[in-house]
C-alpha positions as a LaTeX table, in Angstrom:
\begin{tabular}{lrrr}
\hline
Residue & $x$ (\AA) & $y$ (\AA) & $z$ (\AA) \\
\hline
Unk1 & $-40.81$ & $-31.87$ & 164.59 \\
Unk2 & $-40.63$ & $-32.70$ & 161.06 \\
Unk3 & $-40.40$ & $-36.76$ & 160.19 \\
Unk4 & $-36.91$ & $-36.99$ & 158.23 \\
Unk5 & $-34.23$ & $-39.83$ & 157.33 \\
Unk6 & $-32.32$ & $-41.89$ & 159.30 \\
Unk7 & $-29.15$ & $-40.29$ & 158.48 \\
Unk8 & $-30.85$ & $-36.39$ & 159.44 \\
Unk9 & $-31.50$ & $-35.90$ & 155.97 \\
Unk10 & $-34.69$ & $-34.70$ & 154.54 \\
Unk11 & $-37.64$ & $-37.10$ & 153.21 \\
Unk12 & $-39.24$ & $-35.79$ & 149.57 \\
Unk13 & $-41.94$ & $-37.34$ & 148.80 \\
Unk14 & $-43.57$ & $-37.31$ & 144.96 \\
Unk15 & $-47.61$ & $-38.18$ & 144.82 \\
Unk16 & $-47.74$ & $-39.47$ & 141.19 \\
Unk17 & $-46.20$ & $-40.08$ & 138.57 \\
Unk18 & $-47.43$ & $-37.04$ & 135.95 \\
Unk19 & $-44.98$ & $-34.90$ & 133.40 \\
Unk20 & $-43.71$ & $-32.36$ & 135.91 \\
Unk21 & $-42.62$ & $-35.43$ & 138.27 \\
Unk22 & $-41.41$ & $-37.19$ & 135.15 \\
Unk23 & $-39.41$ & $-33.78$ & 134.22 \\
Unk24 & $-38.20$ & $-33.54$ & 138.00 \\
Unk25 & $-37.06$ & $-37.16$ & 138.20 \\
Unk26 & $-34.64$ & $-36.24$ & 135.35 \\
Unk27 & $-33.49$ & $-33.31$ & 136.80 \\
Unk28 & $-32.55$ & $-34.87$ & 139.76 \\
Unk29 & $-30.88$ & $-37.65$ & 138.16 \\
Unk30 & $-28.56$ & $-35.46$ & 136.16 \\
Unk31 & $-27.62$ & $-33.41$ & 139.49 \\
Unk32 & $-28.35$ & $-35.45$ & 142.47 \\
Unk33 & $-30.67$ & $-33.98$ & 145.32 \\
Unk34 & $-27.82$ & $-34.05$ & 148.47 \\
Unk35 & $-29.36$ & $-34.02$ & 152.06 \\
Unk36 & $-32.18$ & $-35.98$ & 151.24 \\
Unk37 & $-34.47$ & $-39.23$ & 150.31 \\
Unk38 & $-36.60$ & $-39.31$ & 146.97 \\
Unk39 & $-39.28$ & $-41.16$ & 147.11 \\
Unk40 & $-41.98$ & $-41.74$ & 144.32 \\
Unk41 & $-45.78$ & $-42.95$ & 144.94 \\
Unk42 & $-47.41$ & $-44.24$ & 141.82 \\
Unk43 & $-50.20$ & $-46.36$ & 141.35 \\
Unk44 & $-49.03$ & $-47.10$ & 137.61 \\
Unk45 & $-45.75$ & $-48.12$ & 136.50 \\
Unk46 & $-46.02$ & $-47.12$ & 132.96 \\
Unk47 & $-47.08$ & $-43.36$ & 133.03 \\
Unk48 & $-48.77$ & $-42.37$ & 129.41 \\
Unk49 & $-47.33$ & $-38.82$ & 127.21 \\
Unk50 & $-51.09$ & $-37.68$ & 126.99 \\
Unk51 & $-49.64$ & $-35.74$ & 123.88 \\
Unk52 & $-49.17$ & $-39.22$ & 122.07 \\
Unk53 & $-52.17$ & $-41.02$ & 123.17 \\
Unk54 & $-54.15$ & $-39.94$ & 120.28 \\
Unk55 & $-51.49$ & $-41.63$ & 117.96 \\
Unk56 & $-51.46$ & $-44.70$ & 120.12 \\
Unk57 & $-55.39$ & $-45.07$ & 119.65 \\
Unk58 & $-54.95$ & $-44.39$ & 116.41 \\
Unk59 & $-52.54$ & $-47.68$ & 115.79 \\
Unk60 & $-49.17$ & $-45.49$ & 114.86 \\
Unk61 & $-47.22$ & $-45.50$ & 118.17 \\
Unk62 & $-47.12$ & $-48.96$ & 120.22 \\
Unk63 & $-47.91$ & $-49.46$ & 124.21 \\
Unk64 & $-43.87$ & $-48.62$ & 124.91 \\
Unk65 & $-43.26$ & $-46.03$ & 122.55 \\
Unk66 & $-45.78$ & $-43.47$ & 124.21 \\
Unk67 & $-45.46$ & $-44.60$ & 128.27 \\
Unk68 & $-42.64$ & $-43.16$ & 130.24 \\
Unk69 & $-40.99$ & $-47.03$ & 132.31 \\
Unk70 & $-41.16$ & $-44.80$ & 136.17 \\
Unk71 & $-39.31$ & $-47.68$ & 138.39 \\
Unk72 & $-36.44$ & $-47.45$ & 135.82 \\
Unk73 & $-36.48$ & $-43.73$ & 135.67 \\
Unk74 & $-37.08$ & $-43.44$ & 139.72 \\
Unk75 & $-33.75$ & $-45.88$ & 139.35 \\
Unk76 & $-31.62$ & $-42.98$ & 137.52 \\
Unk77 & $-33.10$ & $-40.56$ & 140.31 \\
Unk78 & $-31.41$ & $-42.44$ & 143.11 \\
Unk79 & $-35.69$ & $-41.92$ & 144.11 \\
Unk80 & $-37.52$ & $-45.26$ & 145.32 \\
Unk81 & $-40.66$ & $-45.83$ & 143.45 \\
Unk82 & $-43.29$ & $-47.42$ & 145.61 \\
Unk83 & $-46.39$ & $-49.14$ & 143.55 \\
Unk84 & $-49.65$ & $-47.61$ & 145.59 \\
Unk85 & $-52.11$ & $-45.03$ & 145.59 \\
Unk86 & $-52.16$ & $-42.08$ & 147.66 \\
Unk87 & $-55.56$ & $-41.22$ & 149.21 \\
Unk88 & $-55.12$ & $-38.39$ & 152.11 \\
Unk89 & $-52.47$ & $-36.45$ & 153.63 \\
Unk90 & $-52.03$ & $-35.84$ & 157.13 \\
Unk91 & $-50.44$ & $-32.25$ & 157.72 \\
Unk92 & $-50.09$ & $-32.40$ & 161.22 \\
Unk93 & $-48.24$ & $-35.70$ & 161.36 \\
Unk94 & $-46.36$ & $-35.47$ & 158.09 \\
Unk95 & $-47.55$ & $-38.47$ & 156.53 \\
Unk96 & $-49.14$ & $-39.10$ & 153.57 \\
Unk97 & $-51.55$ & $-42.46$ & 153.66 \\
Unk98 & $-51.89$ & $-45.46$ & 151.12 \\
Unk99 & $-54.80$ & $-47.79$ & 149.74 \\
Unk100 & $-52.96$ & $-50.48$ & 150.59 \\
Unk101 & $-52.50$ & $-49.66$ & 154.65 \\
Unk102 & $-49.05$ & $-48.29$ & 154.54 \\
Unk103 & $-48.16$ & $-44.47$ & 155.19 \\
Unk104 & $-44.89$ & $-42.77$ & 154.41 \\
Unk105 & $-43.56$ & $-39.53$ & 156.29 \\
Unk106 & $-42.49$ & $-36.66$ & 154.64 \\
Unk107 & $-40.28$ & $-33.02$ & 154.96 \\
Unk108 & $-41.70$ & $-31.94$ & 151.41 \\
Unk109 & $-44.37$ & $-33.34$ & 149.31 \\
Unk110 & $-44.93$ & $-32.40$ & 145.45 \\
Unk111 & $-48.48$ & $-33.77$ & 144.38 \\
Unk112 & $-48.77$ & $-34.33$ & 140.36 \\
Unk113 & $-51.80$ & $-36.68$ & 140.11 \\
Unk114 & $-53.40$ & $-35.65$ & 136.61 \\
Unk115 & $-57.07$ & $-34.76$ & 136.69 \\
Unk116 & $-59.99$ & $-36.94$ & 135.96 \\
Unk117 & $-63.10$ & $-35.98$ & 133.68 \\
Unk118 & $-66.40$ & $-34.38$ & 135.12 \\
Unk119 & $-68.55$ & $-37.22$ & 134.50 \\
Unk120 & $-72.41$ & $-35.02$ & 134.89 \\
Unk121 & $-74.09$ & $-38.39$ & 135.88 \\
Unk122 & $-75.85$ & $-40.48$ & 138.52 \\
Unk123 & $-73.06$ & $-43.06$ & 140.00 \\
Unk124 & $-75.50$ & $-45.76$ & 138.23 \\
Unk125 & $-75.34$ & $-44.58$ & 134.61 \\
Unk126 & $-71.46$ & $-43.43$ & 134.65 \\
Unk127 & $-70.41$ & $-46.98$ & 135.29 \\
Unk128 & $-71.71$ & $-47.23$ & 131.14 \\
Unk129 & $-69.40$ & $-44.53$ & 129.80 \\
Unk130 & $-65.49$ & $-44.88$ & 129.57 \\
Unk131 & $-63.91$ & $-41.83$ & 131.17 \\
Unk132 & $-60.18$ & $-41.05$ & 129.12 \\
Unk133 & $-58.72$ & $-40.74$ & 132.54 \\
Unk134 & $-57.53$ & $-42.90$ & 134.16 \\
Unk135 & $-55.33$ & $-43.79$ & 131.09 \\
Unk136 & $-54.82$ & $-47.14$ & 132.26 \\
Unk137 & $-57.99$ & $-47.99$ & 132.99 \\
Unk138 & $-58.98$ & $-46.59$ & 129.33 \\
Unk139 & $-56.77$ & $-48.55$ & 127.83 \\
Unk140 & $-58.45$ & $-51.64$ & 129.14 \\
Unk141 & $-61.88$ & $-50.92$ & 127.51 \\
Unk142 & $-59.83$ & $-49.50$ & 123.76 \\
Unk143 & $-58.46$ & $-53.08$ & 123.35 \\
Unk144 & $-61.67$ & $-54.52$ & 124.25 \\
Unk145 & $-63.38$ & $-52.33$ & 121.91 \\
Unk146 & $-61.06$ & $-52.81$ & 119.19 \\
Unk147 & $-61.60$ & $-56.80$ & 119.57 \\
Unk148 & $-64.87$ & $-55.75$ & 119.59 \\
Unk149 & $-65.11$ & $-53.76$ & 116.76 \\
Unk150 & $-62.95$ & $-57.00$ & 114.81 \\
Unk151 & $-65.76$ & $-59.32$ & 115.50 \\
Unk152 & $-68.49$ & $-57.06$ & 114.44 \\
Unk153 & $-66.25$ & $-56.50$ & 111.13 \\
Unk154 & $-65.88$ & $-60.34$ & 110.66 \\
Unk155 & $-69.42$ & $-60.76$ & 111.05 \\
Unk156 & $-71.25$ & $-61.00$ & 106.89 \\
Unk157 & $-74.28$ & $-61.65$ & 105.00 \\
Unk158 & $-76.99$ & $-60.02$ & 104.10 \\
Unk159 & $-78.11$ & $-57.82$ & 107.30 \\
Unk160 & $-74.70$ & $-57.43$ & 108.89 \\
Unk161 & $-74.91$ & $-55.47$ & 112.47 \\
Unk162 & $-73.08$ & $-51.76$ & 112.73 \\
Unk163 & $-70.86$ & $-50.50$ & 115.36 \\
Unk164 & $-71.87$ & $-46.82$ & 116.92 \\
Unk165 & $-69.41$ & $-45.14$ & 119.19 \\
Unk166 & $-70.04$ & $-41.76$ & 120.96 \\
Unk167 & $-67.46$ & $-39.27$ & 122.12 \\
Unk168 & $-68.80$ & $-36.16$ & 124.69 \\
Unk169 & $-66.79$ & $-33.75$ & 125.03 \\
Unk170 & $-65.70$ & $-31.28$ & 121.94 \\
Unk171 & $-62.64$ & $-29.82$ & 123.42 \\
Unk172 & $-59.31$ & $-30.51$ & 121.62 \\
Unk173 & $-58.96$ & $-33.83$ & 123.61 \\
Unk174 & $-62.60$ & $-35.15$ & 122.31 \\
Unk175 & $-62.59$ & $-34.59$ & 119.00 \\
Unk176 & $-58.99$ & $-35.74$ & 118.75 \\
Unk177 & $-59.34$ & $-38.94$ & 120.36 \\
Unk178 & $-62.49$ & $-39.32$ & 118.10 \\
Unk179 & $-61.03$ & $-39.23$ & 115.21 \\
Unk180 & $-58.42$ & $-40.99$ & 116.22 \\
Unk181 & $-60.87$ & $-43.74$ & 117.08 \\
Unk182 & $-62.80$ & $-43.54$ & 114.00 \\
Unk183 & $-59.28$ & $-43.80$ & 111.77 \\
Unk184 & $-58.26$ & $-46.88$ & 114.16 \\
Unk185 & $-61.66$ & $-49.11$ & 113.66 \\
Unk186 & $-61.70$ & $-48.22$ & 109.84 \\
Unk187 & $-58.76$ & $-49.78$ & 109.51 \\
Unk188 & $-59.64$ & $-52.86$ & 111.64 \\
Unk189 & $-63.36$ & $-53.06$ & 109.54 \\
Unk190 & $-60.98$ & $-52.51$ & 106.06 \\
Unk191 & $-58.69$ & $-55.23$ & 106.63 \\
Unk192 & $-61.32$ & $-57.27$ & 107.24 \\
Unk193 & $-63.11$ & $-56.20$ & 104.32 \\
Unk194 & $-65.71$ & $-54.74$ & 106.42 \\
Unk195 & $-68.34$ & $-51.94$ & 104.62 \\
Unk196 & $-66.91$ & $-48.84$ & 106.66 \\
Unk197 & $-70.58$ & $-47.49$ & 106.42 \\
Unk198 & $-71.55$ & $-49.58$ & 108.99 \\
Unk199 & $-69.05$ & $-48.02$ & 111.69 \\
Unk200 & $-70.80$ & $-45.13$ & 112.87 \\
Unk201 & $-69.05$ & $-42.37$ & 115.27 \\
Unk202 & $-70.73$ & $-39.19$ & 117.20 \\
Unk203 & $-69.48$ & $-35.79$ & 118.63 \\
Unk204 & $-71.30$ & $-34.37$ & 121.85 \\
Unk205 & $-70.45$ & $-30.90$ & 123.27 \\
Unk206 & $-72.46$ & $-28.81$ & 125.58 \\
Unk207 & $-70.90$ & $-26.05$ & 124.12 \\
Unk208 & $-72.39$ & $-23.97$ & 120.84 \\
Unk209 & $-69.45$ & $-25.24$ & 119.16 \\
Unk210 & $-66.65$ & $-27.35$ & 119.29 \\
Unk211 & $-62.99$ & $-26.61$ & 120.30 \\
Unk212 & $-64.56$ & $-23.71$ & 122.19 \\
Unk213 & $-60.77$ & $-22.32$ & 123.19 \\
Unk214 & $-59.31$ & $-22.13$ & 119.96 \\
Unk215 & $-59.45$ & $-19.80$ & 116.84 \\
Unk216 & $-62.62$ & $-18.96$ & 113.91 \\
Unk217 & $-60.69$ & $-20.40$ & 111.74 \\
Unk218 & $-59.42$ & $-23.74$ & 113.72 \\
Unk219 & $-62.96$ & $-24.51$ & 114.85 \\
Unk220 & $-64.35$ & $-23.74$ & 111.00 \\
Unk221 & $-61.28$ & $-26.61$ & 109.80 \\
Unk222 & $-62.31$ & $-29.19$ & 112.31 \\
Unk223 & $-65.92$ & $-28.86$ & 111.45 \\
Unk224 & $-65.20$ & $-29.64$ & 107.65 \\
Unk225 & $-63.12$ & $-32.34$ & 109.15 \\
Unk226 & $-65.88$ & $-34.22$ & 110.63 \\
Unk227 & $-68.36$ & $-33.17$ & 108.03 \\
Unk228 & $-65.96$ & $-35.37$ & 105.47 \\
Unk229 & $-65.45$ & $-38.15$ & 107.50 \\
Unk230 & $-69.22$ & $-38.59$ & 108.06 \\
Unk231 & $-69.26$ & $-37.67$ & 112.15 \\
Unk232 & $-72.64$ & $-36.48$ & 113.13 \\
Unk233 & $-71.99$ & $-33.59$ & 115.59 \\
Unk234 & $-74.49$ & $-32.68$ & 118.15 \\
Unk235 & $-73.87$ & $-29.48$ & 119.82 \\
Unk236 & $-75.69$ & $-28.07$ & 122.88 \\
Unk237 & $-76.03$ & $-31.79$ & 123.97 \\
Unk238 & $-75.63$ & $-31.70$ & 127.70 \\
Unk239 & $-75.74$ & $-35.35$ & 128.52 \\
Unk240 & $-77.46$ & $-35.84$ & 131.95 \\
Unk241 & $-78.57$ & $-40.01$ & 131.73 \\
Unk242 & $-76.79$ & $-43.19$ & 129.96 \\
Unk243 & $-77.24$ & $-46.87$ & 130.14 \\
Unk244 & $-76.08$ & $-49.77$ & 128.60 \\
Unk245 & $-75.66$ & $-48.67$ & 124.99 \\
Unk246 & $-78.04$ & $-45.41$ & 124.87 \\
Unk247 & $-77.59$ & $-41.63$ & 126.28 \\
Unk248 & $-79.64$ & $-39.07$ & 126.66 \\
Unk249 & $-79.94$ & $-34.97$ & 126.54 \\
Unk250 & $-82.44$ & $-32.62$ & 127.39 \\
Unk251 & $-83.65$ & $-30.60$ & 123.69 \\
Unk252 & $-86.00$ & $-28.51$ & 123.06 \\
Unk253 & $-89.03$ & $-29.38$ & 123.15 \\
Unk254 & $-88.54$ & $-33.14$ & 124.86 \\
Unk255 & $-85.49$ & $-35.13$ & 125.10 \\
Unk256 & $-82.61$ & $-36.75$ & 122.40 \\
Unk257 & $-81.61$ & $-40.24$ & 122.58 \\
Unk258 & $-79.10$ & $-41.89$ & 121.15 \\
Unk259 & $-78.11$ & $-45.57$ & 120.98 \\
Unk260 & $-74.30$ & $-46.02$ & 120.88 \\
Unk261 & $-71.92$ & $-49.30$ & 121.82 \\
Unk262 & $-69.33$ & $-47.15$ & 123.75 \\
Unk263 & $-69.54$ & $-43.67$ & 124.84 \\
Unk264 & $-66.15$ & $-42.40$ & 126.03 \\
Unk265 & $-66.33$ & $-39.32$ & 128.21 \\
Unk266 & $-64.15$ & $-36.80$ & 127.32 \\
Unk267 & $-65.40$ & $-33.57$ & 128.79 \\
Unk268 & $-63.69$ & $-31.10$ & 131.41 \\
Unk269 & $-62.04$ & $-32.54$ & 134.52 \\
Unk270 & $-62.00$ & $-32.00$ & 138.02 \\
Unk271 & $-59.63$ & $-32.81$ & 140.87 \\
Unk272 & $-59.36$ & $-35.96$ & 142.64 \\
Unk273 & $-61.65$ & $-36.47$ & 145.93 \\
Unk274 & $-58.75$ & $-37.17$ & 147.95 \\
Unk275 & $-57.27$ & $-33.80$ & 147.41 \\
Unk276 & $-60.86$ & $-31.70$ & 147.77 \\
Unk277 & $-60.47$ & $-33.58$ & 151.06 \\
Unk278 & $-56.72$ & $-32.32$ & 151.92 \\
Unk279 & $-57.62$ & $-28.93$ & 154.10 \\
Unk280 & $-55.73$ & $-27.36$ & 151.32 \\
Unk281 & $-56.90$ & $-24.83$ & 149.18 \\
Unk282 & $-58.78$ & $-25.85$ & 145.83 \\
Unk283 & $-60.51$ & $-24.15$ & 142.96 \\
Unk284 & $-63.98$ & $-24.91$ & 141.77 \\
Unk285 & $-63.44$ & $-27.91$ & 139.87 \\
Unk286 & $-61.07$ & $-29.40$ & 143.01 \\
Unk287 & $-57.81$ & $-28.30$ & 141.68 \\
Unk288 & $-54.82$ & $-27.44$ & 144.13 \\
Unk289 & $-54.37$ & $-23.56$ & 144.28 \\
Unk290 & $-50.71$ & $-22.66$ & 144.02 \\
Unk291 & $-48.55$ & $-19.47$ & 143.79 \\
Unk292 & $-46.06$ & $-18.57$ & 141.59 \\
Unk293 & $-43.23$ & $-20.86$ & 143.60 \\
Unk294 & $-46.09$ & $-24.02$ & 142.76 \\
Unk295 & $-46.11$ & $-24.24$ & 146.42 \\
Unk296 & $-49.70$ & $-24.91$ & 147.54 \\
Unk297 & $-51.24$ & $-21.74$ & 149.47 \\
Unk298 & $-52.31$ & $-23.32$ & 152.23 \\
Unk299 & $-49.02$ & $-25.02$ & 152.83 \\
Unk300 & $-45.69$ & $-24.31$ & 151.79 \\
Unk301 & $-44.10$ & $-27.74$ & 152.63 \\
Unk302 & $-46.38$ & $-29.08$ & 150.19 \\
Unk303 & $-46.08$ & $-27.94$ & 146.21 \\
Unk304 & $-48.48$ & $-28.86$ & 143.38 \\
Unk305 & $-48.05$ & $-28.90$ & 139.54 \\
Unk306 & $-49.27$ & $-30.57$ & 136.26 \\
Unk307 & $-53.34$ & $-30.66$ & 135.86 \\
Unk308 & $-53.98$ & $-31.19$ & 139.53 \\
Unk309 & $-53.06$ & $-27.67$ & 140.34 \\
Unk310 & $-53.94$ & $-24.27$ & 138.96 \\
Unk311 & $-51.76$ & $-21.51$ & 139.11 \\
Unk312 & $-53.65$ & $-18.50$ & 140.86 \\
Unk313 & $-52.31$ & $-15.22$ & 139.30 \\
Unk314 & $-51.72$ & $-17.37$ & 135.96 \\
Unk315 & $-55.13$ & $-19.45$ & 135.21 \\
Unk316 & $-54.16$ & $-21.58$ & 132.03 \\
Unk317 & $-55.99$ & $-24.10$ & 130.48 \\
Unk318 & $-55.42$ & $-27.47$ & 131.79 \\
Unk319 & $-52.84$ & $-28.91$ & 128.75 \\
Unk320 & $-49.77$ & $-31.10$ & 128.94 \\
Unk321 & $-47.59$ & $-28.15$ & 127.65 \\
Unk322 & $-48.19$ & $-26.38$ & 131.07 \\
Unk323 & $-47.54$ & $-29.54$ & 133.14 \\
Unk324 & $-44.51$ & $-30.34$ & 131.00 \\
Unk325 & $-42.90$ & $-27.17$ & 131.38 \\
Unk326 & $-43.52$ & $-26.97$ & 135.35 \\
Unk327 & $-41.04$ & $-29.97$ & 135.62 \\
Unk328 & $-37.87$ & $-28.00$ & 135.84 \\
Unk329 & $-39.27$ & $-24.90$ & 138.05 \\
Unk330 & $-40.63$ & $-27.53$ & 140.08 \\
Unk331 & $-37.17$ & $-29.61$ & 140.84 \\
Unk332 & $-35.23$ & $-25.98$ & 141.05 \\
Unk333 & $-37.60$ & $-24.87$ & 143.83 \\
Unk334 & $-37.86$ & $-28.57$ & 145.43 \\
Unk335 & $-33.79$ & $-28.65$ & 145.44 \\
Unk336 & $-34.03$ & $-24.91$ & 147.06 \\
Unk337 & $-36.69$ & $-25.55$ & 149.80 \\
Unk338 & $-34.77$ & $-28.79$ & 150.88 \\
Unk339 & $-31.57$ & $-26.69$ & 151.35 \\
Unk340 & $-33.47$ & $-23.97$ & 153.10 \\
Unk341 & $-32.23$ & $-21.50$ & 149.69 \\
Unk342 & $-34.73$ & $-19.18$ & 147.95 \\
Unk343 & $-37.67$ & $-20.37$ & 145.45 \\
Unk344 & $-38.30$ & $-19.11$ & 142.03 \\
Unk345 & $-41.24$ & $-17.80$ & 140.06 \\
Unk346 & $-42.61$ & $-19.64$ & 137.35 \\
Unk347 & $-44.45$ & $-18.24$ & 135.27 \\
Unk348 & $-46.49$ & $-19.77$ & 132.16 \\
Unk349 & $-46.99$ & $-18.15$ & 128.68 \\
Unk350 & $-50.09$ & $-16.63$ & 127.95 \\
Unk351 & $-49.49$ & $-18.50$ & 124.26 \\
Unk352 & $-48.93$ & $-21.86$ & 123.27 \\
Unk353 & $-48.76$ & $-23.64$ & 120.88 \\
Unk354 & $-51.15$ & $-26.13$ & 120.26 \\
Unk355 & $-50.82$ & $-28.89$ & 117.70 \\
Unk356 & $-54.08$ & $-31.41$ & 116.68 \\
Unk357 & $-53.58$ & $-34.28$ & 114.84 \\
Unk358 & $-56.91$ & $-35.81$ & 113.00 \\
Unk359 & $-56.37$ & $-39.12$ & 113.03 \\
Unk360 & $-54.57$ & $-40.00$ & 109.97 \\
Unk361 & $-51.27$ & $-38.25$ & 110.12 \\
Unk362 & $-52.60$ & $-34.92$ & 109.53 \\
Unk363 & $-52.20$ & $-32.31$ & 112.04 \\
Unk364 & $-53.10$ & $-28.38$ & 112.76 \\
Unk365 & $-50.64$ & $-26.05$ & 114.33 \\
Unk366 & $-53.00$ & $-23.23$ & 116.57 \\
Unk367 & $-51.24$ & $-20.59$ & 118.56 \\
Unk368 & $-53.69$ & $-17.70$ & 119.47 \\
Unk369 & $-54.91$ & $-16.08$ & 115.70 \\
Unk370 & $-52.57$ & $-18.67$ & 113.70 \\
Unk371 & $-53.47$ & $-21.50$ & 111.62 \\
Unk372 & $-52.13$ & $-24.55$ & 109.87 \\
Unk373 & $-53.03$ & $-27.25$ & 108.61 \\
Unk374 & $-51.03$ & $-30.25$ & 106.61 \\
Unk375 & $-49.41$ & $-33.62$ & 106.57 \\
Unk376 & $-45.79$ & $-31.79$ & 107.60 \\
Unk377 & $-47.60$ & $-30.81$ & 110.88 \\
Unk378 & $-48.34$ & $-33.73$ & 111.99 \\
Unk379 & $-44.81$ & $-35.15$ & 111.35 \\
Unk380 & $-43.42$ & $-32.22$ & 113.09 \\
Unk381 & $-45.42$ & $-33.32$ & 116.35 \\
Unk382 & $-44.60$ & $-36.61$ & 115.50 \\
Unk383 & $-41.21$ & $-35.37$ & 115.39 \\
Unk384 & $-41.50$ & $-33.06$ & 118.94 \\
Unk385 & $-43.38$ & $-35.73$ & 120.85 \\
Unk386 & $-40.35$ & $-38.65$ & 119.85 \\
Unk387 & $-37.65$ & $-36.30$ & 120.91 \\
Unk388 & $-39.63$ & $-35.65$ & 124.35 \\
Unk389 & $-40.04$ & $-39.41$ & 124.99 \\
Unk390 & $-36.49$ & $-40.02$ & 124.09 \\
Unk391 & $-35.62$ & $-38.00$ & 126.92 \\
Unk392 & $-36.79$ & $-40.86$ & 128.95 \\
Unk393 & $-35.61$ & $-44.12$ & 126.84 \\
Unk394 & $-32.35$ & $-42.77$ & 126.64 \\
Unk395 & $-31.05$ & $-41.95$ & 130.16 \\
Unk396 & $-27.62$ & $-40.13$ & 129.90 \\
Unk397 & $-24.58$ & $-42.51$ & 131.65 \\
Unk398 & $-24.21$ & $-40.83$ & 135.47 \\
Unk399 & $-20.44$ & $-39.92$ & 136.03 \\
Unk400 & $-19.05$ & $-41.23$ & 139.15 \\
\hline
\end{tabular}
């Protein structure tokens, strides 16, 4: 038998706290979920808009302004937000288990638990590089390196030492966060009247070319883009070794090294352990396989969206657009499996819109063939990603 409430009603159970969970929360606060107990499992209380971190690295949004407050919105969800970490389910029983000791039964259970970059190294030299996910725990090491990067800065006379960061990974995510890096510490090393010459950033791909998903033309723009801000780009560098402050990659005919102060890893992600360790069915890279209903195929009791899960009959890229737009499928189909009702197909543009800011409020629009490029694109993210966010800051007043 199935674990349930005390008063015969159904347990729901969310594993993280990522932008279809966000999205569902919402939902089910404007038209509650009767028959059953919400319950979210998050090991962060602040969840991070991944479409606003560049901006927050880059010093224009604050710490609030681009993190989603999940106890408060668990609160509007009538949902109780427990601070922990799931690491394995147990099917049979029903139960999902925490780090801390405690497991928690479940009916239905909707896993949303991001992804986590494929980190190519011995367990030795990755503990020198600064994977972007976790976002929490990459938060941490920014602030460091921006106090960092102010003492360096402060530092004069004749011989003054530089400051070399190193980005790998020259996918949209890489070679925005590097730039938005690069904008941030020029500012810090300006204000302190600093010789920007002497911060000194570096783009790694494996790839023959960066943004290796988008457009001629958007690839061709980004390229001049780094060319003008003075980011040496290294392509076909397949980083296989790191220590403190170098990396390595195997060319043709011996080996490149490079001496950097932070590398931040920014390549392709994988799925957690814990779910490659589920029974369920995963991809290649460890990501949840679901049908068209985001239930998981090797379970329908349990669904899966945002990065953690890819779609089978609709493989997309793994971008916050998807995981955003999952929410509401996600909390119709949740709402119909917990009254026994029919589920719904969701299915995911072959399209989308993809908009890349470059550090210094300057953005390109890409969808497919199209290109542009200005100042008004950025403020019309700016403008997209606010009105998003606000969707969370500004809870509508529940009627009685």
């Amino acid at each position: 038998m199935p674990a349930s409430t005390s008063d015969g009603g159904r347990d729901i159970v969310l594993v993280g706290g990522g932008h279809s969970h966000i999205i569902v929360l919402r939902e089910i606060g404007l038209r509650a979920l009767a028959g059953a107990r919400l319950t979210l499992i998050s090991s962060a209380a602040r969840t991070p808009y991944s479409g606003m971190l560049p901006g927050y690295v880059a010093g224009h949004y604050d710490f609030d302004q681009v993190h989603v407050d999940l106890p408060r919105l668990a609160s509007f969800a009538a949902a109780r937000f427990i601070a922990d970490e799931v690491t394995a389910i147990d099917r049979a029983a029903r139960l999902v288990q925490c780090r801390s000791g405690r497991t928690l039964p479940w009916d239905l259970l909707s896993i949303d638990v991001g992804s986590t970059p494929r980190v190519d190294l011995a367990a030795s030299a990755a503990a020198h590089v600064v994977p972007v996910k976790p976002i929490g725990s990459f938060n941490q090491r920014w602030l460091a390196l921006v106090e960092r990067a102010r003492r360096i800065a402060a530092i004069a006379g004749a011989a003054p030492p530089s400051l070399t960061i190193a980005v790998v990974g020259g996918g949209a995510a890489g070679v925005e966060l590097l730039l938005a890096i690069q904008y941030r510490l020029q500012r810090e090393f300006a204000r302190l009247r600093a010789d920007p010459v002497r911060l000194r950033c570096h783009l790694l791909t494996r790839d023959d070319d960066i943004l290796p998903t988008h457009a001629p033309r958007v690839r061709q723009h980004f390229r001049r883009v780094l060319a003008a801000r003075g980011v040496q780009l290294h392509l076909r560098a397949s980083v296989d070794a790191a220590g403190a402050g170098w990396l390595e990659w195997p060319s043709a005919p011996g080996r490149q090294h490079l001496a950097a102060d932070e590398v931040v890893w920014a390549t392709g992600a994988v799925g957690a352990d814990w779910l490659q360790a589920s029974g369920l069915a995963v991809d290649a890279h460890g990501f949840l396989l679901v049908g068209d209903t985001l239930q998981t195929l090797a379970d329908p009791r349990i669904f899966a969206a945002g990065d953690c899960a890819t779609m089978v009959e609709h493989r997309r890229e793994k971008a916050g657009v998807f995981a955003v737009r999952m929410g509401r499928p996600l909390a119709e189909n949740l709402r119909q499996a917990a009254a026994g009702g029919a589920l719904t197909a969701y299915r995911p543009q072959r399209r989308w819109l993809a908009l890349i800011s470059t550090g210094d409020r300057y953005g390109v629009a890409s969808r497919g063939s199209l290109f542009t490029a200005g100042r008004w694109v950025w403020h019309w993210k700016d403008w997209i990603d606010r009105r998003f966010m606000r969707l969370f800051s500004h809870l509508p007043q529940k009627s009685a």
